[in-house]
N, C-alpha and C positions, 0 to 999 in steps of 0.2 A: 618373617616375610618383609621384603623390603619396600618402601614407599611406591615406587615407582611400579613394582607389582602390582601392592594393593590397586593403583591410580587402574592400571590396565582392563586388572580384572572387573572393578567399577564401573570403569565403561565398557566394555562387554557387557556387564551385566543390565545397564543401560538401555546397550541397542537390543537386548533379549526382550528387555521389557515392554519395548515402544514395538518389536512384530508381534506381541500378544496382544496389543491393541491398550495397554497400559497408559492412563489416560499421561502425556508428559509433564506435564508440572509433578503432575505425584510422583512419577519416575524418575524426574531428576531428585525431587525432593529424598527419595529411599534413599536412593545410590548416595544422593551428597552426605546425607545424617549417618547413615550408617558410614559410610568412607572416612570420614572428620572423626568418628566417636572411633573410631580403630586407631587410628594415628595420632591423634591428641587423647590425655586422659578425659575422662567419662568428666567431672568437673568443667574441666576448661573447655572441653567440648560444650558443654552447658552455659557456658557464662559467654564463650566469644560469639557462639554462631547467635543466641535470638540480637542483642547490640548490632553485632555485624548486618546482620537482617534491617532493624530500626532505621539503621544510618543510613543503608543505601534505599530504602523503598519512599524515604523521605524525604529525597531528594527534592527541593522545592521548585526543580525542573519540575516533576513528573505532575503538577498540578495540571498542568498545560493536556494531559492526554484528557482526564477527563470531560474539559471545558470545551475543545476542539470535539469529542464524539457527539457531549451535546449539543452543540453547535449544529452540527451535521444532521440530528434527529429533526433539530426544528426550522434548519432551512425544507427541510421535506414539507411540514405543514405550513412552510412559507408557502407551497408550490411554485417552488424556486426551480424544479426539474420540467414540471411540466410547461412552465413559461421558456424555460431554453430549449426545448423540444418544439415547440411552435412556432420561436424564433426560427430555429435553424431550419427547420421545414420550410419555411415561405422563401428563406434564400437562398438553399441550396439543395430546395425539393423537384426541379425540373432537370438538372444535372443528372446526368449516366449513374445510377444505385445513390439517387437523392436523399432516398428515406434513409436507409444505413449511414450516410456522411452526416444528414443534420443529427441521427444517434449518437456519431463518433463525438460531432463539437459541442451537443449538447451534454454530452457523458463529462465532457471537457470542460464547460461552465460550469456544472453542478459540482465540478468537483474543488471548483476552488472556493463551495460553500460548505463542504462536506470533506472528511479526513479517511472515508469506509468505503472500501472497493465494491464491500458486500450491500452498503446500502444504496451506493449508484445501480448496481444489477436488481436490485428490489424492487427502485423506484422506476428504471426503465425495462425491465420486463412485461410488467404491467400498462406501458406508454407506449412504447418503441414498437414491439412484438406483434401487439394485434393491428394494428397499421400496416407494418410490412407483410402481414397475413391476408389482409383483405386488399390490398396490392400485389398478391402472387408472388411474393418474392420464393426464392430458394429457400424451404425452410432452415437449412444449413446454415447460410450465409445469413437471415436473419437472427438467428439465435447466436451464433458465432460473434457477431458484429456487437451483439449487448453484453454479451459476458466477458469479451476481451477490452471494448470499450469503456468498460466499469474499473480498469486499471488503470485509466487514467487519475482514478482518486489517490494512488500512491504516489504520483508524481507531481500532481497539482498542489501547491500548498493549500490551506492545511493538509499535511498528512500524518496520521497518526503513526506510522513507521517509521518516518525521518524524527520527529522526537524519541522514540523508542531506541532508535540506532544513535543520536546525540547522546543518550544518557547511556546506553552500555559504554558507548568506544568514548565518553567525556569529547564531544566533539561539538560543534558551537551549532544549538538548535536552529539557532536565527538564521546562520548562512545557509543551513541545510534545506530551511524551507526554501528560500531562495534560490538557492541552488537546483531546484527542482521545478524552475518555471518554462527555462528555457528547454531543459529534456521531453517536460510534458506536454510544452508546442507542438517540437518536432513531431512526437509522436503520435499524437493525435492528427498532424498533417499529412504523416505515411501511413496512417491508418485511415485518414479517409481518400488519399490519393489511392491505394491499395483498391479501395471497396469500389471506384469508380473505373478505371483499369482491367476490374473483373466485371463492371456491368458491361463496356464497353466490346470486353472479349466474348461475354455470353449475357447479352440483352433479355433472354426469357429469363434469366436468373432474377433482373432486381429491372423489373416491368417500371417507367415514370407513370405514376399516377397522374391523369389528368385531372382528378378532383380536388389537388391540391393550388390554393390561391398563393400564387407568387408574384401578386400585383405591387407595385410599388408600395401601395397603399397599407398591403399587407405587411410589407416586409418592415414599414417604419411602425407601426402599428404594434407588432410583435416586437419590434428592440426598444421599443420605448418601455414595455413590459419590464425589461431587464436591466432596469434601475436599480434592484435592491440587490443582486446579485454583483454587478458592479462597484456598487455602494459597501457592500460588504467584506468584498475583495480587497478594494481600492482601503480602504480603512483597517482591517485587518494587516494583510501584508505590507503596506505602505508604512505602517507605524513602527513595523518591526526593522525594513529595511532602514528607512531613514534612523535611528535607532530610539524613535520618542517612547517605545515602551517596550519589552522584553517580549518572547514570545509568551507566555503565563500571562501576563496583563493585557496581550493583544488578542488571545483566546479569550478571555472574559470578557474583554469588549465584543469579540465575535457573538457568547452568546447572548450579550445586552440587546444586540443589534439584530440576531435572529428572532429572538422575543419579541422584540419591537412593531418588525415585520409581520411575524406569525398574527399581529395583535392587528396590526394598522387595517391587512386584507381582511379580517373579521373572521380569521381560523382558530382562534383561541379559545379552548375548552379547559375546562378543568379536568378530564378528563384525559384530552391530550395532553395536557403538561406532564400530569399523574406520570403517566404512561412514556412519556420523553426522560423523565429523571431516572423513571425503575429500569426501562433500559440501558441507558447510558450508565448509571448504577451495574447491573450486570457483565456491561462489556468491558466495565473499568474492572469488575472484580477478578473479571477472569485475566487482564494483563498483566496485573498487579501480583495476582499468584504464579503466572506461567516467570514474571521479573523475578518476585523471590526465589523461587524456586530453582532456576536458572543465574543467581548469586550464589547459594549452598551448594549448588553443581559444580562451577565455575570454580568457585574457591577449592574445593576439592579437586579437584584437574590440575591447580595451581601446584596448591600445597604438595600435592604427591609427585610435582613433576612431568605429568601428562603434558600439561602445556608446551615448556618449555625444551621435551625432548621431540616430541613432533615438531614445532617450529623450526629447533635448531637441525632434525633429518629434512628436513623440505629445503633448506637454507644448504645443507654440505651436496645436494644435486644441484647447487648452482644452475636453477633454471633461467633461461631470456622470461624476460618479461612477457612477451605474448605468451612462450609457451605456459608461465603463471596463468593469466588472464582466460585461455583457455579452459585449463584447468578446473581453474574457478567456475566458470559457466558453466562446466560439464557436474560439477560435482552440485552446482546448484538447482543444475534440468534432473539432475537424479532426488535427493536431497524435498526440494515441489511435491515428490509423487507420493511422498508417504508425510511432511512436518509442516503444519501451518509457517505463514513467515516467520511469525515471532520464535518460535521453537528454534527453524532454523540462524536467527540471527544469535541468539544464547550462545548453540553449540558452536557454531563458527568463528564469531568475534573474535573469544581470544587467543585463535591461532592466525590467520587472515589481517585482522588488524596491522598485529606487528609486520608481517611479509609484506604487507604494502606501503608502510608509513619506510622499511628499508629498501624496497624499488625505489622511493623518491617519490610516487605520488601521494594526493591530500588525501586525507580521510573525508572530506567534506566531496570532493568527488565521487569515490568509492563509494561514499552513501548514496550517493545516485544509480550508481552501476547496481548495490545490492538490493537499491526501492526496486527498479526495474526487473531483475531476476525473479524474486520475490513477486511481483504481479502476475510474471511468468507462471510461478507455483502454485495460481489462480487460480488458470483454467487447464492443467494439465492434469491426464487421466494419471490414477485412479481416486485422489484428494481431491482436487479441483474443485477449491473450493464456491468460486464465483457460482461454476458450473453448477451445483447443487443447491445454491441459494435461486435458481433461477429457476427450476427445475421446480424446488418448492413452492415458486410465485405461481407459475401457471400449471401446477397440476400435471394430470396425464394427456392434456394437449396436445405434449409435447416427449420427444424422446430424448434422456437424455445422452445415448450415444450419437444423436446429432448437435447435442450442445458442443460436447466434446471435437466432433467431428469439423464443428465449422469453425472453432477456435484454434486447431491447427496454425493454419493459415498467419495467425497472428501473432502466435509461438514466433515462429520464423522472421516475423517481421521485427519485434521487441528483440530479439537475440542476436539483429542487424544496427539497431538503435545502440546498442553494448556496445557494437565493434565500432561505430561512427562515435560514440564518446572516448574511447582510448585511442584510435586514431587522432581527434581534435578535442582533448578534454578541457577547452575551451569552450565545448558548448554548456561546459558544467561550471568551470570556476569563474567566465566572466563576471555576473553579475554579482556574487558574492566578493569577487577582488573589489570591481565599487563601490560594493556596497562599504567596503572596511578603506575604502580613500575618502570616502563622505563623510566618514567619523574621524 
């Protein structure tokens, strides 16, 4: 049997394993060990893939995931969400569907303290939800608004995806974060121009609260709050643009400075700390295996071929470019319903890389186009995963086929955000091209 066989059959057997519900890291992991131990001898199969393994998981990139998740844990006990929550409320809580907009930009500030889509839906399911509850909103539109809003952590730097996508596609971490500030403006401002548009069209949907204080007094009151958020921002990504320290060293400053906070507001327990490490611990361990695992896959795809005869069939239909770009999207809104991101960034990398880097466009781009898809994959039925984490926060309160239900809406609007970045993929590389004229 020929290599290119073997590679085929492997991944068949692959996609067999992940509709049995075969957890994917293991999956690829089978497929890749056993695929490698058939085509190299039994030996060298032993000796290349654990090295091969070593070199790549040790990338001294990857320290930066775990320091950015913790980070994230303990701006939470900063109550770093619930102060952007309050902010945005007092100034943008009288406006047409107020509560849902200060949701969307407080989803938006939190997130450039936190790198976890799933931990912005955590922290404001429990904020956002019962507010717009006791203000009559549309439950739809209330639930919709938080778990589509919790996407903005992929696009706000830190994000722990744009490191994750730096170290598969070797692509420069620093500009990536960067590169994701300007997308996750926009976004956040057609997301909340969107939610105001529909209060406007159907006012019993997202009722203004009169109970809420939007006095002047208020509003500087609440942004004086958002000091350490600022402070955290402004020093983190600041250090890494001007280039005073790599993203790894500016993540550990991140979580000096989360600490710091956690300690200053007098939230600091040993208890929470405990509990900050073993998770962030957890969520590392699972990236870490779903990376390995997805090298042993990858390598195997290679070596047999797979890669490089898919690439080159997609390349001899000499597609236009949009018609790529479409493509792409479609096969990523499919792709969402059944693989967390990470999953799907493994499998796709390395056929997708190369077809974009010969279109002529950046990869530091395209890292944005795939953040944004991938957030997509979020809140889409039947994985959805935002949607499930939200669902866990508040119980039977709540149904989750209106979680699903009202995050539609945002589907459409994030898949609009796609087509205005390949239209003017300026809105991606400007800052990053400064960023590399100031060095």
């Amino acid at each position: 049997m020929d290599q290119l066989t073997i590679g085929l059959l492997g991944f068949a057997l692959f996609i067999f394993l992940t509709l049995i519900r075969m957890p994917i890291a293991y999956g690829m992991t089978v497929v890749g060990l056993g695929g490698l131990m058939m085509v190299y001898p039994l030996d060298a199969a032993f000796k290349f893939i654990p090295t091969g393994l070593f070199s790549y998981t040790s990338n001294f990139t990857l320290s930066a995931l775990p320091l950015f998740i913790l980070m994230g844990t303990l701006a939470f006990y900063a109550d770093m969400g619930k102060d952007a929550y309050d902010a945005a409320k007092a100034w943008f809580g009288r406006v047409p569907g107020g509560l849902g907009v200060a949701t969307v930009y407080s989803s938006a500030i939190f997130g450039a303290c936190s790198g976890s889509s799933l931990s912005a839906v955590a922290v404001f399911s429990k904020i956002a939800v019962p507010e717009m509850q006791r203000a009559n909103y549309n439950p739809k539109l209330a639930l919709g608004v938080v778990a589509s809003a919790g996407c903005l952590d992929v696009l706000i730097p830190p994000s722990i995806l744009m490191v994750f996508y730096g170290i598969i596609t070797e692509t420069s971490v620093g500009q990536l974060l960067i590169a994701g500030i300007m997308p996750g403006i926009l976004t956040a401002v057609l997301m909340a121009t969107g939610v105001t548009l529909y209060a406007r069209w159907k006012p019993e949907a997202a009722p203004v609260s009169s109970a809420l204080d939007t006095s002047w007094a208020a509003k500087l009151s609440t942004l004086k709050r958002l000091w350490a958020a600022a402070l955290l921002f402004t020093v983190v990504l600041g250090s890494i643009y001007t280039g005073v320290a790599t993203p790894d060293e500016a993540a550990a400053v991140g979580v000096v400075g989360s600490l710091l906070l956690v300690w200053i507001r007098g939230n600091l327990t040993w208890e929470r700390l405990r509990f900050s490490f073993i998770d962030s611990a957890k969520v590392t361990a699972m990236i870490f295996m779903l990376l390995g695992a997805g090298y042993i896959f990858a390598t195997f795809l290679s070596t047999t071929g797979v890669v490089s005869t898919m690439t080159g069939w997609i390349k001899s239909m000499e597609l236009s470019f949009w018609v790529l770009m479409i493509g792409i999207v479609l096969l990523y809104l499919f792709l969402g319903c059944f693989l967390d991101a990470i999953s799907m960034m493994v499998l796709t990398m390395p056929i997708l890389a190369p077809l974009i880097t010969d279109a002529g466009m950046s990869l530091v781009w395209f890292g944005v186009v795939v953040a944004v898809m991938m957030a997509v994959g979020t809140i889409t039925p039947p994985l959805g995963l935002n949607c499930f984490v939200m669902k866990g926060a508040l119980g039977d309160s709540v149904k989750l086929s209106d979680i699903f239900a009202g995050s539609i809406p945002f589907v459409v609007l994030m898949v609009g955000v796609v087509a205005l970045m390949t239209v003017f993929p300026e809105i991606v590389t400007w800052l990053p091209d400064l960023m590399k004229q100031m060095r």
